[in-house]
C-alpha positions in Angstrom: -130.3 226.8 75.5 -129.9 223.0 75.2 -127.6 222.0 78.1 -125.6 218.6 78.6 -124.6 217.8 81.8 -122.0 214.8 81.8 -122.1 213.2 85.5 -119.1 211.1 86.8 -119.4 207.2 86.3 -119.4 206.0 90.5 -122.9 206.8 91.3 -126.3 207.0 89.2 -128.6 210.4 89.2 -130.7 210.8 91.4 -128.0 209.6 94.4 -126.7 210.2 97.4 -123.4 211.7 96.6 -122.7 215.4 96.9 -121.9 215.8 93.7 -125.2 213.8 91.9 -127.1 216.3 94.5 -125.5 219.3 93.2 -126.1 218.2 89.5 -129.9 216.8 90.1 -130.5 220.2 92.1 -129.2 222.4 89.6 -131.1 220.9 86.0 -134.0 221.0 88.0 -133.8 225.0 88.5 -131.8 225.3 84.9 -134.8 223.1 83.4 -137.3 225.9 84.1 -135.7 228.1 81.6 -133.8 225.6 79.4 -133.9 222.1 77.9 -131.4 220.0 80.1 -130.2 216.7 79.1 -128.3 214.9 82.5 -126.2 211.6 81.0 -125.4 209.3 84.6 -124.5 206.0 84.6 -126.9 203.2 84.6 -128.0 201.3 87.3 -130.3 197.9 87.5 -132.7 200.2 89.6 -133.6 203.0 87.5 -134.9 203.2 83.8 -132.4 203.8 81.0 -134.3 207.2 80.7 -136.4 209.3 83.0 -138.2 212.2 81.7 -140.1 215.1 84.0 -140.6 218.6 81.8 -137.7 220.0 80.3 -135.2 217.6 82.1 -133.9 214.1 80.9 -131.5 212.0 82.3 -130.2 209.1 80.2 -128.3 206.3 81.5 -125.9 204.3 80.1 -123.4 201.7 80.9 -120.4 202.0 83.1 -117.9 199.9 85.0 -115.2 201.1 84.0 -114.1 204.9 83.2 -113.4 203.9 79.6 -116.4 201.9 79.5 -118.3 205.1 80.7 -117.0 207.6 78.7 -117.2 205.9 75.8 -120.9 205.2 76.1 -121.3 209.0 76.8 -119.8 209.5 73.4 -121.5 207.3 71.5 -124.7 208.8 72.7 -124.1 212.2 72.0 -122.8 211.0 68.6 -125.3 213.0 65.8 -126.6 215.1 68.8 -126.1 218.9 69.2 -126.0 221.1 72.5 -125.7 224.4 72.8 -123.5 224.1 76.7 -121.9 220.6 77.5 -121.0 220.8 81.1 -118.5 217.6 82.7 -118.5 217.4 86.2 -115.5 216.5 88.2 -114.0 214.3 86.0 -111.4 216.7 83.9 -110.4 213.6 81.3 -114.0 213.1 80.1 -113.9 216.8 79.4 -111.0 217.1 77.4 -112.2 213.8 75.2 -115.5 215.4 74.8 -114.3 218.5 73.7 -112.0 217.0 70.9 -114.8 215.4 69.9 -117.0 218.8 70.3 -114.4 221.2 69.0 -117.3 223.8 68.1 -119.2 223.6 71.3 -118.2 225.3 74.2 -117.4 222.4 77.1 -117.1 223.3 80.6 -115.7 221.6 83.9 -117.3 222.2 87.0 -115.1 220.8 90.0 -116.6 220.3 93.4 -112.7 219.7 94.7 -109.3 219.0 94.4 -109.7 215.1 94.3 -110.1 214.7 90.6 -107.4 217.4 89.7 -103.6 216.6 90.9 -101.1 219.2 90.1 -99.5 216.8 87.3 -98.8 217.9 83.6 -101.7 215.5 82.3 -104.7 217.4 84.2 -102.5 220.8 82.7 -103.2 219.8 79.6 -107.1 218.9 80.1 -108.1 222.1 81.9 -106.0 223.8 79.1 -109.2 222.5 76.4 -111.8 223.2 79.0 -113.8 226.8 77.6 -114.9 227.4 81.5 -113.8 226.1 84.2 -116.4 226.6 87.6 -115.5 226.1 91.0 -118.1 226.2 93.4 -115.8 228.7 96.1 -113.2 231.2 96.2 -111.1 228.9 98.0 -111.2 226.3 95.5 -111.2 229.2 92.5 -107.6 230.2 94.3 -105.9 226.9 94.9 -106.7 226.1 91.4 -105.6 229.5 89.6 -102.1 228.7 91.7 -101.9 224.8 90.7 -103.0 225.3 87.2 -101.7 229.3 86.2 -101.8 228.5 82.7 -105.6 228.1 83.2 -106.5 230.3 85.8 -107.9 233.3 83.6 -111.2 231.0 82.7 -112.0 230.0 86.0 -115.3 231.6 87.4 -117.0 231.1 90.8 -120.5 229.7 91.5 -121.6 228.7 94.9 -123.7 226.0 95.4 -127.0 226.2 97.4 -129.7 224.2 99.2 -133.8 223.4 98.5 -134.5 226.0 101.1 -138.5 224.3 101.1 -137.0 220.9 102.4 -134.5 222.5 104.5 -136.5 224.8 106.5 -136.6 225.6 110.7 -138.6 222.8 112.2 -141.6 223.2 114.0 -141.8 222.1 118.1 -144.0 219.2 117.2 -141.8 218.1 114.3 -138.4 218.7 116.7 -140.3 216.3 119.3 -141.2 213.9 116.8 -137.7 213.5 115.5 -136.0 213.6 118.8 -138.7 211.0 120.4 -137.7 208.7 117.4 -134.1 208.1 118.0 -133.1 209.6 121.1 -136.0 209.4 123.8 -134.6 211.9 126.3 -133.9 216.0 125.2 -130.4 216.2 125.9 -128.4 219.3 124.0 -127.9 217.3 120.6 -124.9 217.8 118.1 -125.4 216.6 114.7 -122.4 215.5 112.3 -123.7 214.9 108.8 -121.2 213.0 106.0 -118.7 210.5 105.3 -117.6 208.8 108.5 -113.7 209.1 107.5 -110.9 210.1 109.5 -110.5 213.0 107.5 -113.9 214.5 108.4 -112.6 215.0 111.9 -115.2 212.8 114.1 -113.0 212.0 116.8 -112.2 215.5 117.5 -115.7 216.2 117.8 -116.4 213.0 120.1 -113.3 214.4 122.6 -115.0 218.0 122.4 -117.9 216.5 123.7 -116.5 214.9 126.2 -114.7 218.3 127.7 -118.2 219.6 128.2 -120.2 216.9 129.3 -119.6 217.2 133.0 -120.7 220.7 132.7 -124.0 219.9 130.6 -126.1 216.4 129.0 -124.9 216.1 125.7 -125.6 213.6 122.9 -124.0 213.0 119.4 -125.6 211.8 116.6 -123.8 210.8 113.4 -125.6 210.6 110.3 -123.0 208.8 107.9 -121.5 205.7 106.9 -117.8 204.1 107.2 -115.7 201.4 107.0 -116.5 198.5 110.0 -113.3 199.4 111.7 -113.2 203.0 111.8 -117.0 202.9 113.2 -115.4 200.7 115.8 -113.0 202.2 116.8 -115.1 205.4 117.3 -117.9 203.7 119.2 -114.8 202.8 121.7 -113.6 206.0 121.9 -116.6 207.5 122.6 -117.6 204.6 125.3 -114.3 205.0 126.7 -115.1 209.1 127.1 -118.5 208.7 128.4 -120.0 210.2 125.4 -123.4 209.0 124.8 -123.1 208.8 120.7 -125.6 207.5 118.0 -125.1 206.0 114.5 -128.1 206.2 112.6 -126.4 205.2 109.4 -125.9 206.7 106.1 -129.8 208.5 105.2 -131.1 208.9 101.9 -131.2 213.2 100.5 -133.9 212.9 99.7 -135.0 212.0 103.7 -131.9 213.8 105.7 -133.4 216.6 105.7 -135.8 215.6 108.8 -132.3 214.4 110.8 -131.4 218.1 111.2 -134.4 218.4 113.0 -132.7 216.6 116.1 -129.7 218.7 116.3 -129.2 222.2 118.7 -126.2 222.9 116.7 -124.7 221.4 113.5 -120.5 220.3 113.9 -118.2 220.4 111.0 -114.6 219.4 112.6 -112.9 218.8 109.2 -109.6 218.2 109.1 -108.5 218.6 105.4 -109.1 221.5 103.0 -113.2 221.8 102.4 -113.9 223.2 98.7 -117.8 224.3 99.7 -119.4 222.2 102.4 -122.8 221.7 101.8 -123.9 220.1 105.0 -122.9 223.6 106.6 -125.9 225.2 104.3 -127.9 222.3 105.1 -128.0 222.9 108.4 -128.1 227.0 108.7 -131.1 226.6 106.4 -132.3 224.1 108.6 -131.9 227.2 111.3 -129.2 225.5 113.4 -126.0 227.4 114.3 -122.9 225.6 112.9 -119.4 225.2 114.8 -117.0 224.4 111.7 -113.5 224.6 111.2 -111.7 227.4 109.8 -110.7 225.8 106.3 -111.6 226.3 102.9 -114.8 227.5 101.6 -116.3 226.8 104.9 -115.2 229.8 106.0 -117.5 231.7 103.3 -120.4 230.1 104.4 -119.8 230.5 108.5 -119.4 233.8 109.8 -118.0 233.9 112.9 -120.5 235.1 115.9 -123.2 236.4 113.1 -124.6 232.6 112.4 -122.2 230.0 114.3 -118.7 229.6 115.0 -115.2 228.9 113.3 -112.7 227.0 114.8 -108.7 228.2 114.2 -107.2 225.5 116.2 -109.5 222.7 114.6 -106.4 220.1 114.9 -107.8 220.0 118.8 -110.9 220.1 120.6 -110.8 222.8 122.7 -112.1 225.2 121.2 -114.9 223.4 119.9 -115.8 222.2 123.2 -115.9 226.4 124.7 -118.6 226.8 121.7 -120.0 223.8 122.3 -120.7 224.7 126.1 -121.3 228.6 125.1 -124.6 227.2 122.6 -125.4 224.5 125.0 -126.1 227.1 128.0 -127.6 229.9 125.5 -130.8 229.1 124.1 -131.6 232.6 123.1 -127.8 233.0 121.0 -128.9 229.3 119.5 -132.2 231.3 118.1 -130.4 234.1 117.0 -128.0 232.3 115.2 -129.8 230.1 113.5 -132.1 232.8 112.4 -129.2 234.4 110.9 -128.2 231.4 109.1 -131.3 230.6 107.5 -131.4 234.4 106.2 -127.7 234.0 104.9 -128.8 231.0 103.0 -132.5 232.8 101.7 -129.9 235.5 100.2 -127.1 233.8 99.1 -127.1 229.8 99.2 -130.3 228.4 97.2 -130.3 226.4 94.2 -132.0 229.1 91.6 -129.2 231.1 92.2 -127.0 228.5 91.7 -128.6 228.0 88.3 -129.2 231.5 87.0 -125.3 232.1 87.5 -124.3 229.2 85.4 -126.9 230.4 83.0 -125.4 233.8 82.6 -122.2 232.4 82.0 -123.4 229.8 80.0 -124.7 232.4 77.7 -121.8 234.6 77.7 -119.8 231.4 75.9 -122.6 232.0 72.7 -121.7 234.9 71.5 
């Protein structure tokens, strides 16, 4: 097959957004079997086209949605594809569709963001041939916004480069550590956005419930705005909490940050459709505390390879598994082990890739 992938206009393939990851990750596997074309916006840092085997991303100009999608359109003007897939932008798909009435056109949707329950989005998804959602807890919230739709929507989890993200060795943990810490205190890692959504202060007062009891440290991989970083370097100065920012880190580098981490915390505090950071880390062999929401909840299982949170509004019961992994090396091991075997049979990229495939090839005949 000859597969178009349409990316969304904000941020250029290869990048650091989930979503460019997902879509970078996935060609690459689909590539092996099948021509894939990847059509990102451009940016003053990469070529207009970059070519590697059966893969080639073409860039062309944004800056605005209609500037974006319009380029999109004029170059797949003359062109023929066999799958055109949109990501997470649901209006593209519906103008790419009218303009491809023979090909089959598919949306896949990382989360809710991009699809309001309004009559407009209704009437997109309504064009759409498949839609993919990359849990069942996404699948289900939007078969109930969208009922008219719900009968095309498949699930395909997404999945992790299990040869980056691997356990660590001692010398590489000691490496890390001795790089941005100094001292071998029991670390928690938060990886993603620094937003107030994501649930960062929770986590900061969790730590500072146990830290009597045992040395802790945070470290925050992720970015935010000026004077929500503020605000939570005071919180955590006024707690005691000895917390470090390292800053928003490249993919294509953050794979060596789980290396400093005893466990991985995911205190979200809003609906999750996938959360890839908790794969991440469990193929990193690091047992995850996350809270009970979404499709987090498919990737965590409770006591078999880290912990989920019911009351995740609060920090109590992140701080009793906090202090339960921080006094338990052996547990630690296990669960990691077990995480990093749940990700080697469920969560890697091919079979990401050789789902969408089948179903991809299902819409030919």
């Amino acid at each position: 097959m000859h597969i178009l992938i349409v990316a969304p206009e904000q941020i250029p393939v290869p990048g650091s957004g989930s979503v460019e990851i997902c879509i970078l990750a996935i060609a690459r596997q689909l590539a092996r079997n099948h021509r894939v074309t990847i059509i990102s916006k451009r940016s003053p840092t990469l070529p207009n086209q970059s070519l590697n085997g059966n893969m080639v991303i073409i860039r062309v100009p944004s800056g605005s949605t209609k500037t974006y999608i319009s380029s999109v359109l004029h170059y797949m003007n003359g062109r023929k594809y066999d799958v055109i897939q949109v990501d997470n932008r649901p209006h593209y798909m519906a103008r790419i569709k009218q303009a491809f009435p023979r090909t089959p056109v598919t949306l896949f949707l990382h989360s809710l963001t991009f699809v309001p329950k309004d009559r407009g989005i209704a009437s997109c998804l309504k064009k759409a041939d498949l839609i993919i959602a990359n849990s069942s807890s996404l699948k289900e919230k939007l078969a109930k916004r969208f009922p008219d739709s719900s009968k095309k929507i498949k699930k395909v989890e997404l999945g992790v480069d299990i040869s980056r993200f691997r356990v660590a060795s001692e010398m590489e943990k000691v490496t890390t550590r001795r790089k941005y810490l100094g001292s071998h205190p029991f670390t928690i890692l938060f990886v993603g956005r620094v937003i107030p959504r994501k649930g960062v202060p929770i986590l900061i007062e969790a730590a500072s419930l146990i830290r009597r009891s045992i040395p802790v440290h945070i470290i925050i991989a992720g970015s935010g705005t000026s004077a929500y970083m503020k605000r939570l370097k005071l919180q955590a100065y006024r707690m005691g909490v000895p917390i470090t920012f390292i800053g928003k880190k490249p993919h294509s580098t953050i794979h060596k940050i789980y290396r400093l981490a005893d466990c991985f915390v995911c205190p979200s505090q809003k609906h999750e459709a996938f959360g890839l950071v908790n794969v991440e880390a469990m193929a990193s062999g690091i047992p995850v505390i996350a809270s009970r929401n979404g499709g987090i909840q498919e990737i965590v299982q409770h006591g078999h390879n880290g912990y989920l949170v019911d009351q995740y509004h609060h920090p109590q019961q992140f701080a009793s598994y906090l202090l339960k992994l921080a006094t338990d090396k052996s547990l630690r091991e296990r669960l990691g082990a077990n995480g990093r075997s749940d990700v080697l049979q469920h969560f890697t990229w091919s079979r990401t890739a050789a789902k969408l495939a089948s179903l991809y090839r299902n819409l030919q005949v």
